[in-house]
N, C-alpha and C positions, 0 to 999 in steps of 0.2 A: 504493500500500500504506500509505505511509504518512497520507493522506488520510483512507481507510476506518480506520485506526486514531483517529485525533482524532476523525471525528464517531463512532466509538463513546464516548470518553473524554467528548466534549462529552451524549452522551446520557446516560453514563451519572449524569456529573456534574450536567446537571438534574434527576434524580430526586432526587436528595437537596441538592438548591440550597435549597427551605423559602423560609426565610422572604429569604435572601437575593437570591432572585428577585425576591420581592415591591420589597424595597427597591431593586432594579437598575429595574425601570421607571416608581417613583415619581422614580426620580433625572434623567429625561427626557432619555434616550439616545436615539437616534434608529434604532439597530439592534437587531437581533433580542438576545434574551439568547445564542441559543445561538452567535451571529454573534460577540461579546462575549468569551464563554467558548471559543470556536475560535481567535479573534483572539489571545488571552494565552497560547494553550496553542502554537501555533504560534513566539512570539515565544522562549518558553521554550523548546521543542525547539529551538531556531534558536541559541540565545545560551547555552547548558550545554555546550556542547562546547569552542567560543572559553572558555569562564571556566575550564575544567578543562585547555585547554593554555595559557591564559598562567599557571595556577595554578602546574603542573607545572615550565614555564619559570623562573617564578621562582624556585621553591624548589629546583632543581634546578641550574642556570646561574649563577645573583646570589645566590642564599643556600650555594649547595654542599653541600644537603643530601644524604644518600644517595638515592637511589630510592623505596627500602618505604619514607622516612620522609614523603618528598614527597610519596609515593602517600596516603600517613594525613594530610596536612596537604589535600591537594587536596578529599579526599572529604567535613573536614569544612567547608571554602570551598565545596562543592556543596551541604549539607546546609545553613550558614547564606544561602546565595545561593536559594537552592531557599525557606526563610522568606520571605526579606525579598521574593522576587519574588511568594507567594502571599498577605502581609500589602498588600503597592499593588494586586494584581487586586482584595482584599478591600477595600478602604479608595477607592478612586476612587469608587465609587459611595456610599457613606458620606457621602463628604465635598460629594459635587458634590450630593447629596440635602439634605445640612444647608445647603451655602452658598445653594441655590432656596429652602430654608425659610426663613433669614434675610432672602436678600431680597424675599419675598412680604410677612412679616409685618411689615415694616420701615412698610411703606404700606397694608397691609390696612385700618385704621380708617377712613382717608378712602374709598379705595375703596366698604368696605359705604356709609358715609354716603351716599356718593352712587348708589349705589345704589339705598337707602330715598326718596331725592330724587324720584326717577326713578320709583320704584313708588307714590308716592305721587299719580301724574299720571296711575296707572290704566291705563299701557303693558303690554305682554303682555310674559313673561321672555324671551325671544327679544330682543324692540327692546329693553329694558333691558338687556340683556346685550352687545349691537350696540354701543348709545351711550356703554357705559363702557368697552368694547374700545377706544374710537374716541379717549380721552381719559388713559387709561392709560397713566404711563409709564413703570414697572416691564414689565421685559421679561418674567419672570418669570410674574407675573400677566397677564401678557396673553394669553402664551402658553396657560395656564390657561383661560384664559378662550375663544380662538379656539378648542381643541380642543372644549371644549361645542357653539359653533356649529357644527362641523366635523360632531361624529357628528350632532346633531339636523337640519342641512341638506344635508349630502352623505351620511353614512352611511343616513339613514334611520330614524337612533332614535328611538322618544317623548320626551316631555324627561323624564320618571322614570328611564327606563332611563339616559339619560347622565348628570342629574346623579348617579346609583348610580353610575356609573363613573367621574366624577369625584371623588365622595367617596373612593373606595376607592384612584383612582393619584393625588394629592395630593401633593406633599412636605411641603405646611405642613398640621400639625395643625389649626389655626386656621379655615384654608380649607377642609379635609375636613368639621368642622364645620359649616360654615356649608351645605357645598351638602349634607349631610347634612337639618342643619335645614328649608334650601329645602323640599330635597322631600318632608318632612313637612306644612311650611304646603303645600305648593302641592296633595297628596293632601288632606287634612281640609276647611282652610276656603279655602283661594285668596288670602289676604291676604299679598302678598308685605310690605305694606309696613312690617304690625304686627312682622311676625317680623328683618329686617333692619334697621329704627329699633331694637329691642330690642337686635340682634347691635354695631347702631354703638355705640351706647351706653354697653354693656360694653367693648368691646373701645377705646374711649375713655380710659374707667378705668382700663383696664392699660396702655394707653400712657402716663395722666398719672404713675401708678404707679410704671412702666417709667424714665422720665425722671428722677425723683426719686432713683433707686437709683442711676442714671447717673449725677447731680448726685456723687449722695456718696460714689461710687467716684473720681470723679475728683479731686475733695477731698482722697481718702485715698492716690491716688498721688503728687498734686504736695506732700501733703506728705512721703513717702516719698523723694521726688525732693528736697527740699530739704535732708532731713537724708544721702541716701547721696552725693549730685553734689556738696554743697555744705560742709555743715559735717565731713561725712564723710574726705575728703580734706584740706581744710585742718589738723583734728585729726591724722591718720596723717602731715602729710608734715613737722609741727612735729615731733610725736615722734621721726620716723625721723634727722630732722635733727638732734635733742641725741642720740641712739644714736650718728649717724656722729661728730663731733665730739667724743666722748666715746671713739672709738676702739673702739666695738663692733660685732656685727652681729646678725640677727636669723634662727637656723637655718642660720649658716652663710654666710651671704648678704651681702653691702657692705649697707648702707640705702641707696646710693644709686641700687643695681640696682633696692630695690624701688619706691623712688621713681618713677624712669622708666618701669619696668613699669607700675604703677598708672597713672601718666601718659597714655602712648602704648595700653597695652589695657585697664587696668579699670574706666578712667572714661566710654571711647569704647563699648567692650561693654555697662555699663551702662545711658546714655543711649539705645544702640539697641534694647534691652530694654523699659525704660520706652517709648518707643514701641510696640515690638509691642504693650505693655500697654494702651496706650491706643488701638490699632486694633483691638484686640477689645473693647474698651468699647464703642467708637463707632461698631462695623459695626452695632450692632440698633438704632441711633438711625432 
């Protein structure tokens, strides 16, 4: 019963899935959407029940609340649990779709270049497509790339119809482009080699482009990084030191609590920040 229930809820929910769908199989999951959409709704029926008795339990047993009020506190711990569980089903596929986009386009430029290499030696898109599988080593992109081979050798496709369907499931913009483009050159005039020297090219550009932003973002954190890690702290902990010494405090507070504090978490929380900062600079390198 309850089975026939979820694949109703799963059916009914891909009808109005839109464009979210779309994004769930650019994201290169390996199961079905509605396999997906069964799989989270299942986990949920499974895990609201546990969340609304140890909600109960708490509020009731360890906080000593009455009942009706536990009841009113549990329901809105279901109503924000019930969010934040439909915000990860919505956001996994987001995200695993952005991080394949990142890492296609990180190596994309060489990639086409060699490519245009390759086409330029009069090979048929098939063996060029083969030979830069074969050298690839962005996982990402490969993968991309063996599903081509995949529908045109085993499926049975022409190569129009699958590069159309590689343009369209694509996570990288970049890449959707290109096999977009392909198979324009390859319907009109056949010149793979004019149309992907062109694509290396550009996309050249935006990586020297790319790099330079990177340069001067990173400039602009280590200087960030010099004045809050370094000058930052030595000024606040001179200060707090004539405060103590002078027999004050600041909000109530010793200066030498905040001293410590700042010590032991705001300097260590900092630094770990500025990193995060600079692994998202440096993942689109």
């Amino acid at each position: 019963m309850s089975q026939s229930l979820i694949q109703r809820l799963v059916k009914r929910l891909r009808e109005g899935a839109g464009v979210f769908e779309e994004i769930y199989y650019t994201a290169g999951f390996d199961e079905p959407f509605e396999a997906y959409v069964g799989k989270w709704l299942l986990y949920y029926t499974a895990s609201t029940p546990i969340v609304a008795v140890l909600s109960m339990v708490l509020h009731t047993e360890v906080l000593k609340y009455p009942w009706y009020f536990s009841a009113v506190l549990t329901l809105i711990v279901l109503v924000v649990y019930t969010l934040l569980f439909l915000f990860l089903a919505l956001y996994n596929p987001v995200y695993k779709r952005y991080s394949r986009s990142v890492s296609i386009e990180s190596r994309l430029p060489y990639t086409i270049a060699y490519f245009a290499a390759l086409a330029a030696s009069g090979m048929s898109l098939e063996d060029i497509v083969e030979r830069v599988v074969e050298v690839e080593e962005v996982k990402t992109t490969r993968r991309e790339l063996e599903l081509f081979l995949t529908e045109v050798r085993l499926l049975g496709l022409d190569i129009l119809t699958a590069l159309e369907r590689r343009s369209r499931m694509s996570p990288s913009i970049i890449l959707s482009l290109f096999f977009s483009g392909l198979r324009d050159a390859y319907i009109t005039a056949g010149n793979l080699y004019e149309y992907s020297a062109f694509m290396a090219r550009r996309l050249l550009e935006m990586k020297r482009y790319e790099l330079r932003r990177i340069v001067n973002s990173i400039s602009m954190v280590a200087e960030m990084y010099v004045t809050l890690m370094v000058a930052a702290p030595l000024m606040f902990v001179v200060m707090l030191a004539v405060i103590g010494m002078m027999g004050g405090d600041v909000g109530g507070l010793p200066p030498q609590f905040i001293i410590a504090l700042m010590l032991v978490v705001g300097i260590p929380a900092s630094a770990a920040a500025t990193l995060v900062v600079l692994d998202g600079i440096l993942s689109r390198v």
